[in-house]
BAKEVEX-24889 format. One record per residue: x, y, z of N, C-alpha, C, CB in turn. Coordinates in steps of 0.2 Angstrom, whole numbers, plus 5000, padded with zeros to 4 digits. Glycine has a CB too. Layout:
N
n.c1:X, n.c2:Y, n.c3:Z, ca.c1:X, ca.c2:Y, ca.c3:Z, c.c1:X, c.c2:Y, c.c3:Z, cb.c1:X, cb.c2:Y, cb.c3:Z
...
END
This chain:
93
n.c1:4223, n.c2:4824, n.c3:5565, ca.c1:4229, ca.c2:4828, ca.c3:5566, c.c1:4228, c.c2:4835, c.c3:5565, cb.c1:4234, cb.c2:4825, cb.c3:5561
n.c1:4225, n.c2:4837, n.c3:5559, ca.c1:4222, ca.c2:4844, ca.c3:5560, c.c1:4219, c.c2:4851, c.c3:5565, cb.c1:4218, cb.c2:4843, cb.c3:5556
n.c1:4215, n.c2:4845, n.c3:5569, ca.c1:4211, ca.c2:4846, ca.c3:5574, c.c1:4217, c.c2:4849, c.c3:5580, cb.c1:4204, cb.c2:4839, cb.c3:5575
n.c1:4222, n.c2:4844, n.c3:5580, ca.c1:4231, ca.c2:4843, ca.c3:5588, c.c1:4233, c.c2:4851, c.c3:5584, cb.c1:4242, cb.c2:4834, cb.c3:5587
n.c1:4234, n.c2:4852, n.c3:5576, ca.c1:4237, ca.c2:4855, ca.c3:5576, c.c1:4233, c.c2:4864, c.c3:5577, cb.c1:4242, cb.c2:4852, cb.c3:5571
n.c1:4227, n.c2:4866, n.c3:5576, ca.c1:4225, ca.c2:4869, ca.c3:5578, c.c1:4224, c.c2:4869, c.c3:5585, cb.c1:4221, cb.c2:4870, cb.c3:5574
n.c1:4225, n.c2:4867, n.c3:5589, ca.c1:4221, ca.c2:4867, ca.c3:5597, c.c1:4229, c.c2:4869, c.c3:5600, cb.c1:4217, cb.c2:4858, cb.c3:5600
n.c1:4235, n.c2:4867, n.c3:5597, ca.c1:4240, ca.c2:4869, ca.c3:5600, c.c1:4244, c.c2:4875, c.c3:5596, cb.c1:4244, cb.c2:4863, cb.c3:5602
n.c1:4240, n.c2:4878, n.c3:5593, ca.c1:4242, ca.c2:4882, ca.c3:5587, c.c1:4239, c.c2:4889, c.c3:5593, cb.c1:4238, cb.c2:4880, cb.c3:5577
n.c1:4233, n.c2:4886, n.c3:5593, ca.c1:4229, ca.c2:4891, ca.c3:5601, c.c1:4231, c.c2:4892, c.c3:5606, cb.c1:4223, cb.c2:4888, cb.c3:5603
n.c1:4236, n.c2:4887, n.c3:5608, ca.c1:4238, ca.c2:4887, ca.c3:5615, c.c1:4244, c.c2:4891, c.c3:5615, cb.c1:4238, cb.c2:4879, cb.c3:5618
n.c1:4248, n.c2:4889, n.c3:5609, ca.c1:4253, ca.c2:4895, ca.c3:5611, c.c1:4252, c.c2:4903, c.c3:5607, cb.c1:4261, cb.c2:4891, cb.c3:5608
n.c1:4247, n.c2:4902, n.c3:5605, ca.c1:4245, ca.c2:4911, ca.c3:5604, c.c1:4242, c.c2:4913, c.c3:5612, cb.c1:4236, cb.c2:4913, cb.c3:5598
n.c1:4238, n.c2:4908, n.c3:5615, ca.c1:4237, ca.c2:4912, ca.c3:5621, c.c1:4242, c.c2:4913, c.c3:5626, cb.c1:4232, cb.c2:4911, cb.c3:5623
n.c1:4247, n.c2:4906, n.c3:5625, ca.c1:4253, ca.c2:4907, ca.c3:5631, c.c1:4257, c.c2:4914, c.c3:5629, cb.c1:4260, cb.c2:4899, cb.c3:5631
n.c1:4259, n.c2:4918, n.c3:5622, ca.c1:4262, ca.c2:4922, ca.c3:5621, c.c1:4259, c.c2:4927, c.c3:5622, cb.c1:4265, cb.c2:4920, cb.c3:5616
n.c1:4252, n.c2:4927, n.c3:5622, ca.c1:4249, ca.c2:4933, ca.c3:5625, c.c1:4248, c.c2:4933, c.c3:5631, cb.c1:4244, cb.c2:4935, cb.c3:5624
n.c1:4246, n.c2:4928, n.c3:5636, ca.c1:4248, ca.c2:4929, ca.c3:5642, c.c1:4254, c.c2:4932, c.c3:5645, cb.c1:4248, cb.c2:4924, cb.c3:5644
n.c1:4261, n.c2:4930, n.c3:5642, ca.c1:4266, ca.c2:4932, ca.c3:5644, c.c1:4268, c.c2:4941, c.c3:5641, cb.c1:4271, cb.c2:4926, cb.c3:5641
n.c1:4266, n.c2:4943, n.c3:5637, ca.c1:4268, ca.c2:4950, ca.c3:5634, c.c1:4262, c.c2:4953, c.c3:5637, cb.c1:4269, cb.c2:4950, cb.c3:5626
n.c1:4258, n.c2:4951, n.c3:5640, ca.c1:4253, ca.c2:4953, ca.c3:5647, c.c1:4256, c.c2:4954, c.c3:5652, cb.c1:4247, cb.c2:4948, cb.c3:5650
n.c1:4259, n.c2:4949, n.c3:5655, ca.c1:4262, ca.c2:4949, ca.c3:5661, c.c1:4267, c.c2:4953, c.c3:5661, cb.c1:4264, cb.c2:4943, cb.c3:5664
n.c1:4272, n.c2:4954, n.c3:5657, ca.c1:4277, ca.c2:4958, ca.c3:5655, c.c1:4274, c.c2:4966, c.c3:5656, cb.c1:4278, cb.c2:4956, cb.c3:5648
n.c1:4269, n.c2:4968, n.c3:5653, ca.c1:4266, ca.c2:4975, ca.c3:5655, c.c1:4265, c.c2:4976, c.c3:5659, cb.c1:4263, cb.c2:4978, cb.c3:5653
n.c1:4260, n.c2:4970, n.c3:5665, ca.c1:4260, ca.c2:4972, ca.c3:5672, c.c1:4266, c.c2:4973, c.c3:5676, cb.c1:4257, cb.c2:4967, cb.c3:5676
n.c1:4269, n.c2:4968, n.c3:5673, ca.c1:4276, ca.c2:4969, ca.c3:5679, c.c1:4279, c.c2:4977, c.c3:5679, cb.c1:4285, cb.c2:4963, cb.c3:5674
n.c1:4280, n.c2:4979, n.c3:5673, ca.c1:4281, ca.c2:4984, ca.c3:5672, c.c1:4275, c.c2:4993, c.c3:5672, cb.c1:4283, cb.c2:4982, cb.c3:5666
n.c1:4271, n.c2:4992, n.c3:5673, ca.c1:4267, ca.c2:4993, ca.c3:5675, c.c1:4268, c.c2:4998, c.c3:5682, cb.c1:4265, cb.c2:4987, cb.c3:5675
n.c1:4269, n.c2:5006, n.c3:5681, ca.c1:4270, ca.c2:5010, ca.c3:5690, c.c1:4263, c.c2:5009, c.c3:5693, cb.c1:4273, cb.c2:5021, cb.c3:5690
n.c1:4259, n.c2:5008, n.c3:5690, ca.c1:4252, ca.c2:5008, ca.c3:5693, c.c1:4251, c.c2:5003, c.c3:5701, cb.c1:4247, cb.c2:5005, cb.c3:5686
n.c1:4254, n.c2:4999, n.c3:5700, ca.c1:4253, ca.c2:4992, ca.c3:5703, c.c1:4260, c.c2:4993, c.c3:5708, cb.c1:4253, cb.c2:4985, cb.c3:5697
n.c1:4262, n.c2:4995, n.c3:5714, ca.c1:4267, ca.c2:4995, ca.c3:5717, c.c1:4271, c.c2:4990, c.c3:5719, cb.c1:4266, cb.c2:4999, cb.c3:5720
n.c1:4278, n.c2:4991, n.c3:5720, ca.c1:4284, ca.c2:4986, ca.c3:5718, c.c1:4285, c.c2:4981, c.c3:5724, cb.c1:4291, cb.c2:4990, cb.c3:5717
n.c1:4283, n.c2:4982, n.c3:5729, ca.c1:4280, ca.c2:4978, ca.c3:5732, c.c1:4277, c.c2:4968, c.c3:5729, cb.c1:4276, cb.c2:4982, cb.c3:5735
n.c1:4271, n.c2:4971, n.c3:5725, ca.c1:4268, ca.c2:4968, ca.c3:5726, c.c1:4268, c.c2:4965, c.c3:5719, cb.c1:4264, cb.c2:4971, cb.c3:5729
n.c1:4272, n.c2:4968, n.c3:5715, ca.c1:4276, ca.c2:4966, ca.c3:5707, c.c1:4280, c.c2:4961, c.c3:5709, cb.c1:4280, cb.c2:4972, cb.c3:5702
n.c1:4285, n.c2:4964, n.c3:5715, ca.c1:4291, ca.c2:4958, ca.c3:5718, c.c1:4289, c.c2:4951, c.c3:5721, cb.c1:4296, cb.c2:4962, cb.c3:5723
n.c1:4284, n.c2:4950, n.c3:5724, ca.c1:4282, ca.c2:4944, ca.c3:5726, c.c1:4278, c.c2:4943, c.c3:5719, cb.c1:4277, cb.c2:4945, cb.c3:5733
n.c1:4274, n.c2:4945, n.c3:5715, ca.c1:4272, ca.c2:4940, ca.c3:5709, c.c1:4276, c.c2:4939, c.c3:5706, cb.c1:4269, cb.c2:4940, cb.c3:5705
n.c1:4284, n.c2:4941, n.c3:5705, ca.c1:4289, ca.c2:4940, ca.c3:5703, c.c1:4292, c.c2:4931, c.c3:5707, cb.c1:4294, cb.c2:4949, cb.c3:5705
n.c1:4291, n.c2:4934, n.c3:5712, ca.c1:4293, ca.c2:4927, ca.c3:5714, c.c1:4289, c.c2:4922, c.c3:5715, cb.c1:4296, cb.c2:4928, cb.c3:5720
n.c1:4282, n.c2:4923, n.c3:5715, ca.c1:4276, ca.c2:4918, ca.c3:5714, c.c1:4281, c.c2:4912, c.c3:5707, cb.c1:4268, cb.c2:4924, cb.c3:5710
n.c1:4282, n.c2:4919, n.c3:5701, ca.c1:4282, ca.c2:4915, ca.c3:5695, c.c1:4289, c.c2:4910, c.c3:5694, cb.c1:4281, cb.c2:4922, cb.c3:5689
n.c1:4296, n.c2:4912, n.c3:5701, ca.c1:4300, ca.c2:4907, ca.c3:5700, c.c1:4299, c.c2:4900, c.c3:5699, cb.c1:4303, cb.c2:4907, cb.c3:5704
n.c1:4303, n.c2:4897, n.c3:5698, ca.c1:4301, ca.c2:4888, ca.c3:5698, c.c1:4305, c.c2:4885, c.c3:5705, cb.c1:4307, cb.c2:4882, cb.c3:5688
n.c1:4301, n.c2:4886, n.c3:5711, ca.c1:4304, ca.c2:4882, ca.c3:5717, c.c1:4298, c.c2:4875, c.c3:5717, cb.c1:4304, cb.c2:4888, cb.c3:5725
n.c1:4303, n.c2:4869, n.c3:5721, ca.c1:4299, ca.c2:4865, ca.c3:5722, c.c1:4296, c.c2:4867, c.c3:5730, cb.c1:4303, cb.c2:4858, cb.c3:5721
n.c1:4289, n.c2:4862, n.c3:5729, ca.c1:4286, ca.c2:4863, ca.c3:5734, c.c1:4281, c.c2:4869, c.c3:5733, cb.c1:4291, cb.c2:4865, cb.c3:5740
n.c1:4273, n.c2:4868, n.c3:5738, ca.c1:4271, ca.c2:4874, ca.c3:5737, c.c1:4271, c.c2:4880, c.c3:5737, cb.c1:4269, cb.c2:4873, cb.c3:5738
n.c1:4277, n.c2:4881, n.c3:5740, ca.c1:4278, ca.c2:4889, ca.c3:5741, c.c1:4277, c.c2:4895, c.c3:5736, cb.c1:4283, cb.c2:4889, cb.c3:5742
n.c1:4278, n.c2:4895, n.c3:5728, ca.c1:4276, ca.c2:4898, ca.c3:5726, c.c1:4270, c.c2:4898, c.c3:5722, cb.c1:4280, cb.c2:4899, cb.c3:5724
n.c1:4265, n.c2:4894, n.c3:5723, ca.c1:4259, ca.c2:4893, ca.c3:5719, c.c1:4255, c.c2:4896, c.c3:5727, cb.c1:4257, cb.c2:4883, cb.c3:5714
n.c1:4257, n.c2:4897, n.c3:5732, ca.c1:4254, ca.c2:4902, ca.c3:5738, c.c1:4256, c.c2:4908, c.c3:5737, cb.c1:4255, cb.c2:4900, cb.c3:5745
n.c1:4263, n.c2:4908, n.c3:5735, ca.c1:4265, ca.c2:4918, ca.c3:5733, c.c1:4259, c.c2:4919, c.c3:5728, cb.c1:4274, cb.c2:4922, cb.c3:5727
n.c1:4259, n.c2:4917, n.c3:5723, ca.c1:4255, ca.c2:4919, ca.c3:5718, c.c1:4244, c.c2:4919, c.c3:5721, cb.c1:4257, cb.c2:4912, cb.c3:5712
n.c1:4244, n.c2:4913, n.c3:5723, ca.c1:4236, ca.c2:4916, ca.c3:5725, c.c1:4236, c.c2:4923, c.c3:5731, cb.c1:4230, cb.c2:4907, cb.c3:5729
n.c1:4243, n.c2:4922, n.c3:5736, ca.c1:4240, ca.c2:4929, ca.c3:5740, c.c1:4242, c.c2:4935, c.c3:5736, cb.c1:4244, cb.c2:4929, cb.c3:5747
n.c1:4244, n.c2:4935, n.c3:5731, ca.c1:4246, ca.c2:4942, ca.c3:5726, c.c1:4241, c.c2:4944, c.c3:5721, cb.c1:4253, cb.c2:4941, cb.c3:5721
n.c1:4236, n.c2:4937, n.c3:5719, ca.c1:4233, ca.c2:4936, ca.c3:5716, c.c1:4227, c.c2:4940, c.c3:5719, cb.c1:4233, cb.c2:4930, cb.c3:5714
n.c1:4225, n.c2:4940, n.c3:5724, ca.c1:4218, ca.c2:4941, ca.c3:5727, c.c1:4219, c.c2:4952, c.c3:5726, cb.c1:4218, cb.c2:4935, cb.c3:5739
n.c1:4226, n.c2:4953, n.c3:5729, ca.c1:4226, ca.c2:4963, ca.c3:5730, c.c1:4226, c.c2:4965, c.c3:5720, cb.c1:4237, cb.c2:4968, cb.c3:5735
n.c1:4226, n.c2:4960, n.c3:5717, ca.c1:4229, ca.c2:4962, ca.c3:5709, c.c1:4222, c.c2:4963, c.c3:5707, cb.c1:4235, cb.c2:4957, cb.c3:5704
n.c1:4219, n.c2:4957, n.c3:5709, ca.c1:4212, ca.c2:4956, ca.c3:5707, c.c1:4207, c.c2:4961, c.c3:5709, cb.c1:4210, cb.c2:4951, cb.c3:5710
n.c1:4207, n.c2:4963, n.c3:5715, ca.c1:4203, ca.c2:4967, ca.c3:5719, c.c1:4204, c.c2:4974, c.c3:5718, cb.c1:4204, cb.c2:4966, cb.c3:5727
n.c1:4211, n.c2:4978, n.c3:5719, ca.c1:4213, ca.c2:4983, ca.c3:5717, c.c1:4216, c.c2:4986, c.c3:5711, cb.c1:4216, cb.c2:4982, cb.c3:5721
n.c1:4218, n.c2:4982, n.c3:5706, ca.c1:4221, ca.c2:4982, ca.c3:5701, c.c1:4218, c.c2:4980, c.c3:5694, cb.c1:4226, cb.c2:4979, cb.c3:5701
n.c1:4212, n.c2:4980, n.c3:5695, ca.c1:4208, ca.c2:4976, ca.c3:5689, c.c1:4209, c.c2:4980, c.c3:5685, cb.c1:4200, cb.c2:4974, cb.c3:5688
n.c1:4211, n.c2:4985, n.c3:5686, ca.c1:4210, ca.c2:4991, ca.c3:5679, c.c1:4218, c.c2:4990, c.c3:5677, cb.c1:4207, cb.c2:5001, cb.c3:5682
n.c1:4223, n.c2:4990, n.c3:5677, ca.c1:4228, ca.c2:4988, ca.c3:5674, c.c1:4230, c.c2:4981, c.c3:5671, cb.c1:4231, cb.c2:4988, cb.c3:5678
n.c1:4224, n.c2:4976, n.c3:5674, ca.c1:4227, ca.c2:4968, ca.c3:5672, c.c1:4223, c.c2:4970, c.c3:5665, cb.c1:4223, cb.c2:4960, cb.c3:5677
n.c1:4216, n.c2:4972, n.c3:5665, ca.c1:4213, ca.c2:4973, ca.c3:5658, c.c1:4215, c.c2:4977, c.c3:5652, cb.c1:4207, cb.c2:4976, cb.c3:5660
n.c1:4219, n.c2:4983, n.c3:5653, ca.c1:4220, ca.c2:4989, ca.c3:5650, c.c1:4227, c.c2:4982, c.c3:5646, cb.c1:4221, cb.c2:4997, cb.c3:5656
n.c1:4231, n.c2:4979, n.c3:5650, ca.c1:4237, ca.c2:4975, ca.c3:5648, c.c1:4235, c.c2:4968, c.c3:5644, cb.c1:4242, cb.c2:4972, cb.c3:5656
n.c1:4228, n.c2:4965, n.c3:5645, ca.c1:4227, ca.c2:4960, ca.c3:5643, c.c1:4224, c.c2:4962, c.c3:5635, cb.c1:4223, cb.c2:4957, cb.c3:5647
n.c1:4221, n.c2:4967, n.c3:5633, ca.c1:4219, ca.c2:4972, ca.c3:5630, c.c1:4225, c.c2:4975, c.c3:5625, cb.c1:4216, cb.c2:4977, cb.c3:5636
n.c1:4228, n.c2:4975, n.c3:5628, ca.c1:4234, ca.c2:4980, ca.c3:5623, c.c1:4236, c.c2:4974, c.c3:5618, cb.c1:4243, cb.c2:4984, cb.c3:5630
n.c1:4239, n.c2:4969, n.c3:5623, ca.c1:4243, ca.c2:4964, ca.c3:5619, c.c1:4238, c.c2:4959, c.c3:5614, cb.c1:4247, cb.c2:4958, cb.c3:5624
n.c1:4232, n.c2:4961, n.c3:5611, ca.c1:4227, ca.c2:4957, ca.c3:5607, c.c1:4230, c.c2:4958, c.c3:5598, cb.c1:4218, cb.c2:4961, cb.c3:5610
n.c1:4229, n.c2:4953, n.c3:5596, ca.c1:4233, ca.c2:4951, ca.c3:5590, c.c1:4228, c.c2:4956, c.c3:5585, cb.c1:4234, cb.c2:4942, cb.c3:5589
n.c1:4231, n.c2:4957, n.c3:5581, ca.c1:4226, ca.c2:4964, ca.c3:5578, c.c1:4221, c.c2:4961, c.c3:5575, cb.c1:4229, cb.c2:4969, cb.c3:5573
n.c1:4218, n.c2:4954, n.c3:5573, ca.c1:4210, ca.c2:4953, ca.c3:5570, c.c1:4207, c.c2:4953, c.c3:5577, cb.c1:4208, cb.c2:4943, cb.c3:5564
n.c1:4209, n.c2:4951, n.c3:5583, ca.c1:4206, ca.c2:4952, ca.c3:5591, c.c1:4206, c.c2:4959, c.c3:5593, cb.c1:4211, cb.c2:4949, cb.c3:5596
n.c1:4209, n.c2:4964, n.c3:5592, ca.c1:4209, ca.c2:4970, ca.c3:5592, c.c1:4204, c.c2:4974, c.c3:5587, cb.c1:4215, cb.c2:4971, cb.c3:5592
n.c1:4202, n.c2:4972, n.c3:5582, ca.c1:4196, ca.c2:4974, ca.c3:5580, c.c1:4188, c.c2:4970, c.c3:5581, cb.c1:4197, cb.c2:4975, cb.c3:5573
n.c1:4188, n.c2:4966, n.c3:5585, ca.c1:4182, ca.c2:4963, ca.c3:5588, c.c1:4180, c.c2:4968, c.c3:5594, cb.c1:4183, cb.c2:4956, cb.c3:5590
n.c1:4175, n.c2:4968, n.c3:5594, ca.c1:4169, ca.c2:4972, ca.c3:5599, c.c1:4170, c.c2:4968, c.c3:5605, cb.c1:4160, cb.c2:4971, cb.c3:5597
n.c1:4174, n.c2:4969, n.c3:5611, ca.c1:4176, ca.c2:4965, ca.c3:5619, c.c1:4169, c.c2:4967, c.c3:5623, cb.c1:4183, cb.c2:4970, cb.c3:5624
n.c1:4165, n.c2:4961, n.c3:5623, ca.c1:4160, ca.c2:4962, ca.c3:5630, c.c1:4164, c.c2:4966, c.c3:5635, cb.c1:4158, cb.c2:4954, cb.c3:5634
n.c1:4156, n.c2:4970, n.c3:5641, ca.c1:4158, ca.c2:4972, ca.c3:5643, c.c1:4160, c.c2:4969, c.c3:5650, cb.c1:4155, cb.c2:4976, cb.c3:5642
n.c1:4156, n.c2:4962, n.c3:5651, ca.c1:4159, ca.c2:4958, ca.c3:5655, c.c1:4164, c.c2:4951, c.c3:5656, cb.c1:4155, cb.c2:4958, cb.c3:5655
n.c1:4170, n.c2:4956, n.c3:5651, ca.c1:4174, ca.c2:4950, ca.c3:5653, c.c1:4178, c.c2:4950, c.c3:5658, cb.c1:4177, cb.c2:4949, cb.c3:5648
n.c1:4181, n.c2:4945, n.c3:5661, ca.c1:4184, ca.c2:4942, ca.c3:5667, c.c1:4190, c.c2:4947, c.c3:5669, cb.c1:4188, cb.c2:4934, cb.c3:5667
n.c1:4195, n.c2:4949, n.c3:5664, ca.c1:4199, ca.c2:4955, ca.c3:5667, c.c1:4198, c.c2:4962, c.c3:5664, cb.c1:4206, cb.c2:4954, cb.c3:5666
END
């Protein structure tokens, strides 16, 4: 029981940093509104594939063009014993 309750004790630290991530992209002038307003609408709840395709085609210019904003955001919102650890220089964002 110990083992459920740390693993989802994990999961929602990272769901709440994901979200206060996404929150500074959104907001974010770096990344123009164009292309904030479709991951905006990627992240609606419609049925049907339609928005899990907004999101990978918004996903591919954020990736390519924006790395330096997704990181700088994933970075900021690090809980502060994570924010005194040494970040490889190869991590994913």
């Amino acid at each position: 029981m110990a083992a459920y309750t740390r693993s989802m004790r994990a999961l929602r630290v990272c769901i709440a940093r994901l979200l206060r991530a996404t929150v500074l992209v959104v907001r974010d002038k770096r990344i123009p509104r164009p292309v904030r307003w479709a991951a905006g609408l990627g992240l609606m709840p419609m049925p049907g594939p339609f928005d899990e395709l907004v999101l990978l085609v918004v996903a591919v210019p954020l990736f390519v063009f924006y790395r330096g904003p997704l990181r700088e955001a994933w970075h900021a919102t690090a809980a502060p014993a994570e924010a005194r650890t040494r970040v490889p220089a190869h991590t994913p964002f």
